[in-house]
Biopython code that builds the backbone (N, CA, C, O; Angstrom):
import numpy as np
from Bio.PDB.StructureBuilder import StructureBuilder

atoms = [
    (1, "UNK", "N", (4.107, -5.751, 9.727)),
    (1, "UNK", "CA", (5.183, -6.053, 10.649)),
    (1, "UNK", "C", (5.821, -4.729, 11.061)),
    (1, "UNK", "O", (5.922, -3.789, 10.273)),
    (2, "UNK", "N", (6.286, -4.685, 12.441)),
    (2, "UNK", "CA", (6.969, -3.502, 12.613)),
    (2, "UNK", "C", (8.001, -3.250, 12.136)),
    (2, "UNK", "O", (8.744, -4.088, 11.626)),
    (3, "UNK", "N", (8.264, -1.822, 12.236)),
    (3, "UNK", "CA", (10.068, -1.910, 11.725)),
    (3, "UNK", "C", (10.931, -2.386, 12.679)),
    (3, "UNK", "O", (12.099, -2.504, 12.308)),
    (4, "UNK", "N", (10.638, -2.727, 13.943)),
    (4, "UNK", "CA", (11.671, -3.010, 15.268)),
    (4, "UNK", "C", (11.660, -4.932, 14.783)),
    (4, "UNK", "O", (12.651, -5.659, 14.728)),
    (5, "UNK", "N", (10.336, -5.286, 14.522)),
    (5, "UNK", "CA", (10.636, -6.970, 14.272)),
    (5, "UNK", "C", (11.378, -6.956, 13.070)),
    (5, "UNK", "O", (12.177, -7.867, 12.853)),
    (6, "UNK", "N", (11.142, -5.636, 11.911)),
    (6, "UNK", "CA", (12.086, -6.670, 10.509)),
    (6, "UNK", "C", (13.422, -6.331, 10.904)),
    (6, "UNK", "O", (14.360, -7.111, 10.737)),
    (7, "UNK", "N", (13.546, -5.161, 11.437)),
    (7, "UNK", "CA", (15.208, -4.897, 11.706)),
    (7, "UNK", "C", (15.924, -6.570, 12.044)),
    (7, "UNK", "O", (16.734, -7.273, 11.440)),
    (8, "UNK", "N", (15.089, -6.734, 13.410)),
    (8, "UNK", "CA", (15.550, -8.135, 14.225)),
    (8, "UNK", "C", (15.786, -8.712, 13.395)),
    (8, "UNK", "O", (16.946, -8.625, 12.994)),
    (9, "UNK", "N", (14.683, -9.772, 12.544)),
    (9, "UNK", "CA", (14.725, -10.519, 11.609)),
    (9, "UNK", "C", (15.934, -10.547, 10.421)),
    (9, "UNK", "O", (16.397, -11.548, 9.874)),
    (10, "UNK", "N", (16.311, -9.079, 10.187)),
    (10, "UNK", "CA", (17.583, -9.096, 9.136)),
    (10, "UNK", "C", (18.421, -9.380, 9.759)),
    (10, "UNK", "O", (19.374, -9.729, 9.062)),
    (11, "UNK", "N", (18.702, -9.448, 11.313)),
    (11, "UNK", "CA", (19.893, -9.630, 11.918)),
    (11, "UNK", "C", (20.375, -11.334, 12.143)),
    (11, "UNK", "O", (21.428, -11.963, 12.033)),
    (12, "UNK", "N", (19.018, -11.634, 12.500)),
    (12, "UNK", "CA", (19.088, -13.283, 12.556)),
    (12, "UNK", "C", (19.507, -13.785, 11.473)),
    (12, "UNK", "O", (19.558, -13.165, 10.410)),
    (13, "UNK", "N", (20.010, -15.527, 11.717)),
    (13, "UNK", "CA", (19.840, -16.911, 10.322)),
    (13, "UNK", "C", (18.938, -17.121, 9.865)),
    (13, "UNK", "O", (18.031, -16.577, 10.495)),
    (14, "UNK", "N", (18.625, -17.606, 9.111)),
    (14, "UNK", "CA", (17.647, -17.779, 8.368)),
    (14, "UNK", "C", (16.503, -18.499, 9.048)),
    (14, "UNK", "O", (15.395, -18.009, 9.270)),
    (15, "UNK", "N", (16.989, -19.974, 9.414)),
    (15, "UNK", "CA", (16.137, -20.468, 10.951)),
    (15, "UNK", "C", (15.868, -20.016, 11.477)),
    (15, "UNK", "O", (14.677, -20.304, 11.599)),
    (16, "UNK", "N", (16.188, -19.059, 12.289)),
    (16, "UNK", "CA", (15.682, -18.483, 13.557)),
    (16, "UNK", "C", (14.808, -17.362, 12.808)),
    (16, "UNK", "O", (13.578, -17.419, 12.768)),
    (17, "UNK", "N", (15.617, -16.266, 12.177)),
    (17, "UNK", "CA", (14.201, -16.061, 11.571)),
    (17, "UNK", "C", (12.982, -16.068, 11.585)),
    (17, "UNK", "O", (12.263, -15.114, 11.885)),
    (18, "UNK", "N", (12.552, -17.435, 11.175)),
    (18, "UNK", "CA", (11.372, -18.304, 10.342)),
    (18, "UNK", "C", (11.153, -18.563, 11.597)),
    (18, "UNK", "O", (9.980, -18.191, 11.586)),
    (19, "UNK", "N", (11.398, -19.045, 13.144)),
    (19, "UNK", "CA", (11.214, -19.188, 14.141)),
    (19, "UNK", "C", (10.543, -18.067, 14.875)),
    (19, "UNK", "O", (9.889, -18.394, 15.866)),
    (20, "UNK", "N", (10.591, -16.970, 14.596)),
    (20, "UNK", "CA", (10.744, -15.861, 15.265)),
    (20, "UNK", "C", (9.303, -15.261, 14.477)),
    (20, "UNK", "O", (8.256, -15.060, 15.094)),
    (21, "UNK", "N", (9.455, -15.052, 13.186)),
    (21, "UNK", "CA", (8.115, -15.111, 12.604)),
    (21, "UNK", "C", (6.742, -16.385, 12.776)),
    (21, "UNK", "O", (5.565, -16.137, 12.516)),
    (22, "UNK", "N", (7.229, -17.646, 13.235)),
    (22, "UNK", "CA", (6.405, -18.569, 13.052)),
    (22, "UNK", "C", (5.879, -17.931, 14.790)),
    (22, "UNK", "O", (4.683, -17.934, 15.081)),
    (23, "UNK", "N", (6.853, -17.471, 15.708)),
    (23, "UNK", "CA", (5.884, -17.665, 17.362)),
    (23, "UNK", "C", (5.630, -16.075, 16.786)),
    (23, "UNK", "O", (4.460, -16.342, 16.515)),
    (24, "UNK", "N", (5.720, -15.002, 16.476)),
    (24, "UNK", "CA", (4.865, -13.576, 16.238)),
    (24, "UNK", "C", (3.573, -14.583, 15.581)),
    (24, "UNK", "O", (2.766, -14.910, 16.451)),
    (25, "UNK", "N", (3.366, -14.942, 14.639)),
    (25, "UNK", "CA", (2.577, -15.302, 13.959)),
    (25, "UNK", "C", (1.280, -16.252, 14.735)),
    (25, "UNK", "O", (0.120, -16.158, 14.334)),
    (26, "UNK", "N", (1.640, -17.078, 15.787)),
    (26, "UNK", "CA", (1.033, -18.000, 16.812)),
    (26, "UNK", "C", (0.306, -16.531, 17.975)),
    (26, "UNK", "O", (-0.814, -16.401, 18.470)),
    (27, "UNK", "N", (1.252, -15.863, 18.031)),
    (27, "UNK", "CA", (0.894, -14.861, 18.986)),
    (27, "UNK", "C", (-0.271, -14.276, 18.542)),
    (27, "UNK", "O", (-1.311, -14.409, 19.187)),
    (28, "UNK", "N", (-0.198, -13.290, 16.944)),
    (28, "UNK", "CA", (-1.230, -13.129, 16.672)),
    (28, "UNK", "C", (-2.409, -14.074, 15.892)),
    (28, "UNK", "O", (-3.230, -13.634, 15.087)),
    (29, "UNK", "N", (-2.311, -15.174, 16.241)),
    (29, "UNK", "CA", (-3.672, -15.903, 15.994)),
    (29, "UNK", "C", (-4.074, -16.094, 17.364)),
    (29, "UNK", "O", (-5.225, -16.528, 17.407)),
    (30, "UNK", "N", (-3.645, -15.961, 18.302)),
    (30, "UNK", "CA", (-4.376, -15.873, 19.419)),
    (30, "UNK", "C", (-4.885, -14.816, 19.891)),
    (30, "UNK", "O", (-5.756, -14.876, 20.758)),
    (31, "UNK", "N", (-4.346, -13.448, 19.313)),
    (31, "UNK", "CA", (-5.075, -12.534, 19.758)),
    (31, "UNK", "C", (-6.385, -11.921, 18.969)),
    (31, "UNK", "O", (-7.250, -11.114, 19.309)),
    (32, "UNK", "N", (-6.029, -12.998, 17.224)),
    (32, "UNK", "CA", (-7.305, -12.468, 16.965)),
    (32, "UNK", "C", (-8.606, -13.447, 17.437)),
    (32, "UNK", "O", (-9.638, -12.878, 17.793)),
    (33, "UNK", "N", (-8.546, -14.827, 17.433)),
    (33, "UNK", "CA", (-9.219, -15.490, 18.378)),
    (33, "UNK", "C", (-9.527, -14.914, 20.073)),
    (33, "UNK", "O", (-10.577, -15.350, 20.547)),
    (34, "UNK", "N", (-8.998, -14.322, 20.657)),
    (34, "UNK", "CA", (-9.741, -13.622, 21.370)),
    (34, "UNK", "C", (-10.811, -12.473, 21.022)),
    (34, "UNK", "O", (-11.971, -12.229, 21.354)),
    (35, "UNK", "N", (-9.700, -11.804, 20.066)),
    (35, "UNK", "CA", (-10.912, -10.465, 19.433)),
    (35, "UNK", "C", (-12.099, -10.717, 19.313)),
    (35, "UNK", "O", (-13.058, -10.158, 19.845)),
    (36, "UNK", "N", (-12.058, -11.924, 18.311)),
    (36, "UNK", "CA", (-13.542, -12.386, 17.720)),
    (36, "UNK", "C", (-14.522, -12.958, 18.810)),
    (36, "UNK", "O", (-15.745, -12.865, 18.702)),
    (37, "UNK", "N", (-14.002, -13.446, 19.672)),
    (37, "UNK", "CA", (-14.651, -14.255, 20.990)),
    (37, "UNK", "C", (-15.164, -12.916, 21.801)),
    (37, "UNK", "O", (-15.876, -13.043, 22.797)),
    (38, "UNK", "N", (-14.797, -11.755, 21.362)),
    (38, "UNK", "CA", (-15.096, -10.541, 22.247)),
    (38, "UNK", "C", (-17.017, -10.001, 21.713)),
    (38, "UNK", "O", (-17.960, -9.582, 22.384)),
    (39, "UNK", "N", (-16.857, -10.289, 20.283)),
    (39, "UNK", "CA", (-18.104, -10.188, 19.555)),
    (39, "UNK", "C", (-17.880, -9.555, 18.255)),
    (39, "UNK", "O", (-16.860, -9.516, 17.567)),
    (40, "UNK", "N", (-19.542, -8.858, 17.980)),
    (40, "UNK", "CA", (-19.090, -8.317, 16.630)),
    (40, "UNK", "C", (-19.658, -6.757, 16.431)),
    (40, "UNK", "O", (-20.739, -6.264, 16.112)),
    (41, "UNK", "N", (-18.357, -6.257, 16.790)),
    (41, "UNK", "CA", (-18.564, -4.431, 16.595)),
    (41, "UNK", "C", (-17.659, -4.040, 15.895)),
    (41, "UNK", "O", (-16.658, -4.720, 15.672)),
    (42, "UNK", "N", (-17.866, -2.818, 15.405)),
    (42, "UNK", "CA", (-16.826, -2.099, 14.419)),
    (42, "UNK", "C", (-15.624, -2.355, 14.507)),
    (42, "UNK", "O", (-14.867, -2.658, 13.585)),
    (43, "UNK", "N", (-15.288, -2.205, 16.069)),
    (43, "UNK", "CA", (-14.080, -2.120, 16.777)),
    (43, "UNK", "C", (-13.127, -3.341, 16.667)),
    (43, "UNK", "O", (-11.987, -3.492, 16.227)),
    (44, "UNK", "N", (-13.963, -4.073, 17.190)),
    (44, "UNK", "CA", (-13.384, -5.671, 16.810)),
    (44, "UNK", "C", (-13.030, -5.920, 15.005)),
    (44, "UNK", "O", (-11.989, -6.145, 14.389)),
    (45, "UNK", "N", (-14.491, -5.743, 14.587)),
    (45, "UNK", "CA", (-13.969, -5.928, 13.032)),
    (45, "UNK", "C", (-12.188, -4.769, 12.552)),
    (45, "UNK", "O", (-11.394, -5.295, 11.772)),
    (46, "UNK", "N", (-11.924, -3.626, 13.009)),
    (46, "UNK", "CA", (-11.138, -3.334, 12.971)),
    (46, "UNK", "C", (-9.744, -3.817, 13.174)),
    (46, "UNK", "O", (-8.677, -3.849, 12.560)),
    (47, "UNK", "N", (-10.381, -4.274, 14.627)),
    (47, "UNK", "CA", (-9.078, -4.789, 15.156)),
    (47, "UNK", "C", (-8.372, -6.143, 14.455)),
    (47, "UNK", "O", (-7.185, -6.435, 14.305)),
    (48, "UNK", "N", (-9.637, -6.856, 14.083)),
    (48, "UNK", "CA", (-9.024, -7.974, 13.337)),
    (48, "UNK", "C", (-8.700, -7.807, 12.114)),
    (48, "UNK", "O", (-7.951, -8.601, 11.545)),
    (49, "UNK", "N", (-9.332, -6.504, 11.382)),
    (49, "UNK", "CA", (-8.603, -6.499, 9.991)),
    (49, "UNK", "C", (-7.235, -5.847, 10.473)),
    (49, "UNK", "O", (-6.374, -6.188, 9.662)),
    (50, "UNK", "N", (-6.786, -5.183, 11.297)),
    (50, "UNK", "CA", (-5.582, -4.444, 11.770)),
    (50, "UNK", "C", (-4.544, -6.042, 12.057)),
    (50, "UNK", "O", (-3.337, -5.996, 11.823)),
    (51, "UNK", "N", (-4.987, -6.930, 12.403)),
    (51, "UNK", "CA", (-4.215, -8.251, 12.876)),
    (51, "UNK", "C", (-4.138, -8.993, 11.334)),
    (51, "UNK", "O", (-3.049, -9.538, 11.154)),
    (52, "UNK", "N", (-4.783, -9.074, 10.561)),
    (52, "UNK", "CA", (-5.301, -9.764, 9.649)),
    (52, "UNK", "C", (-3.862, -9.092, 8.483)),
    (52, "UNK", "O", (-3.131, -9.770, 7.761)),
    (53, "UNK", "N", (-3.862, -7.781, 8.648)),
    (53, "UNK", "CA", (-2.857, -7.247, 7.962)),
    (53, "UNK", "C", (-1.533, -7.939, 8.380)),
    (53, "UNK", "O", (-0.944, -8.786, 7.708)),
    (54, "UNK", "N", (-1.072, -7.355, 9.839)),
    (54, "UNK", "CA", (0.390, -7.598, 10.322)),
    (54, "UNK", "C", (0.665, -9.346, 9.820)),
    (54, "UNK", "O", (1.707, -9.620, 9.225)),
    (55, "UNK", "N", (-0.377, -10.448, 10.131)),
    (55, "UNK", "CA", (0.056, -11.308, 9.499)),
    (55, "UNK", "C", (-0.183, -11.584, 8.483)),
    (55, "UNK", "O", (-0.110, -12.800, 8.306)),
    (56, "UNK", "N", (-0.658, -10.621, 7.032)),
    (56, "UNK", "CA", (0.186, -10.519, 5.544)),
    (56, "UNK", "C", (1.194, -10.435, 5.597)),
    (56, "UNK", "O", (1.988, -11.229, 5.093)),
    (57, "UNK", "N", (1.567, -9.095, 6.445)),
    (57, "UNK", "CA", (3.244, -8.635, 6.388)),
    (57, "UNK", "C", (4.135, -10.178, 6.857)),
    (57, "UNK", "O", (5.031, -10.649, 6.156)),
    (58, "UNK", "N", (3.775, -10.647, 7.851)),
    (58, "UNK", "CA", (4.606, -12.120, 8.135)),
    (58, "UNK", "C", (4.863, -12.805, 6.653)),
    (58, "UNK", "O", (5.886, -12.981, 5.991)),
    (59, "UNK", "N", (3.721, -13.057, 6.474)),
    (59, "UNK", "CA", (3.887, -14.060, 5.241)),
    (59, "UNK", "C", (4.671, -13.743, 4.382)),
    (59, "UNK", "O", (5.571, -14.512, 4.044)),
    (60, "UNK", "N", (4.452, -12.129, 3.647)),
    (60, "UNK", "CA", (5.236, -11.552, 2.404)),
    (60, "UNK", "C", (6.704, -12.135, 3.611)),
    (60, "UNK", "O", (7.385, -13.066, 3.183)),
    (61, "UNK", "N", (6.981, -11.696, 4.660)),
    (61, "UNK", "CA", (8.605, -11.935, 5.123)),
    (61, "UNK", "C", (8.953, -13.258, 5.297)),
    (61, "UNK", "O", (10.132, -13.582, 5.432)),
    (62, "UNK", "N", (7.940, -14.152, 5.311)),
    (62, "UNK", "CA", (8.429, -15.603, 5.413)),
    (62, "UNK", "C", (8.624, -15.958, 4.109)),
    (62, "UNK", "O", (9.629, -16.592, 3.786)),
    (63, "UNK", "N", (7.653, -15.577, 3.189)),
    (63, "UNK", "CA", (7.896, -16.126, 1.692)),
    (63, "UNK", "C", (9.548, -15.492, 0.778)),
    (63, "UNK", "O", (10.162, -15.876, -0.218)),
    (64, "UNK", "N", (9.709, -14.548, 1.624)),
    (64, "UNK", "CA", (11.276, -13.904, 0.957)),
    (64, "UNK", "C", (12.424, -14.874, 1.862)),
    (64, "UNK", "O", (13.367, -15.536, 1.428)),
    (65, "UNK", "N", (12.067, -14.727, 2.933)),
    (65, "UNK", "CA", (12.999, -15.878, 3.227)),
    (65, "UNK", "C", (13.565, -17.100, 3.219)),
    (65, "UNK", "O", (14.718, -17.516, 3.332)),
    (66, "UNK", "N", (12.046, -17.796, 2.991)),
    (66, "UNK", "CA", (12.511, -19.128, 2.161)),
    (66, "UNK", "C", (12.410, -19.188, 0.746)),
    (66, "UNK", "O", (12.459, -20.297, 0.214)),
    (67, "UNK", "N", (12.244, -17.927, -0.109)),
    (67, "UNK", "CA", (12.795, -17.919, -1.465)),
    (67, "UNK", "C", (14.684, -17.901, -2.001)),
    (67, "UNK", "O", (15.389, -18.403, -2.877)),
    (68, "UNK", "N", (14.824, -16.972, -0.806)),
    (68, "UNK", "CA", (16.589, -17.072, -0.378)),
    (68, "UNK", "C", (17.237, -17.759, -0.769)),
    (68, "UNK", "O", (18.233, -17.527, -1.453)),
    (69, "UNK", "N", (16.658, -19.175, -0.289)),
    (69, "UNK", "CA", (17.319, -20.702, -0.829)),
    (69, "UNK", "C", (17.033, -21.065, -1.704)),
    (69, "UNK", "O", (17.585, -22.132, -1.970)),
    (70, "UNK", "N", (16.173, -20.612, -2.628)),
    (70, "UNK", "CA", (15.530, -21.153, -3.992)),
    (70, "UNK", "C", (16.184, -20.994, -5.403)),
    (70, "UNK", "O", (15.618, -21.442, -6.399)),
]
sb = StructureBuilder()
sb.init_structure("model")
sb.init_model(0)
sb.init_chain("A")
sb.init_seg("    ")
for serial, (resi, resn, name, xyz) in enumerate(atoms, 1):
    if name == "N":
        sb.init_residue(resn, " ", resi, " ")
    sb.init_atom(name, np.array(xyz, "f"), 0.0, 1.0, " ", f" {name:<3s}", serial, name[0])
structure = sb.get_structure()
C-alpha cells in the first residue's frame, strides 16, 4: 500500500476505511485480471507479483482494522 493511501486511511472511520480499501482492492483485481489476459512473460509475471503484494499490504490493513473492535 502506498504511504499517500495509509495516511488517508488513518484519517478516515473505520467504515469508510474498510470501504476505501475494499474499492483499492476491486481495482486491483481488475488490473491483475487484465495483466494475466495480456499473457505469460516475465513482465507480466512481475507485474502481478508487484499487484499480488500491494493487495497483502490491503489485507495486513484490513485485518488491523477490524481487529480495532475486537
Amino acid at each position: 500500500m502506498t504511504r499517500g493511501l495509509e495516511q488517508t486511511i488513518d484519517t478516515l472511520n473505520r467504515g469508510d476505511a474498510l470501504r476505501v480499501l475494499d474499492a483499492v482492492d476491486g481495482t486491483l483485481d481488475a488490473l491483475r485480471h487484465d495483466a494475466i489476459s495480456l499473457g505469460d512473460t516475465p513482465e507480466i509475471r512481475a507485474i502481478v507479483r508487484r499487484i499480488d503484494a500491494y493487495k497483502g499490504h490491503l489485507d495486513q490493513q484490513r485485518s488491523v482494522l477490524l481487529s480495532a473492535d475486537a
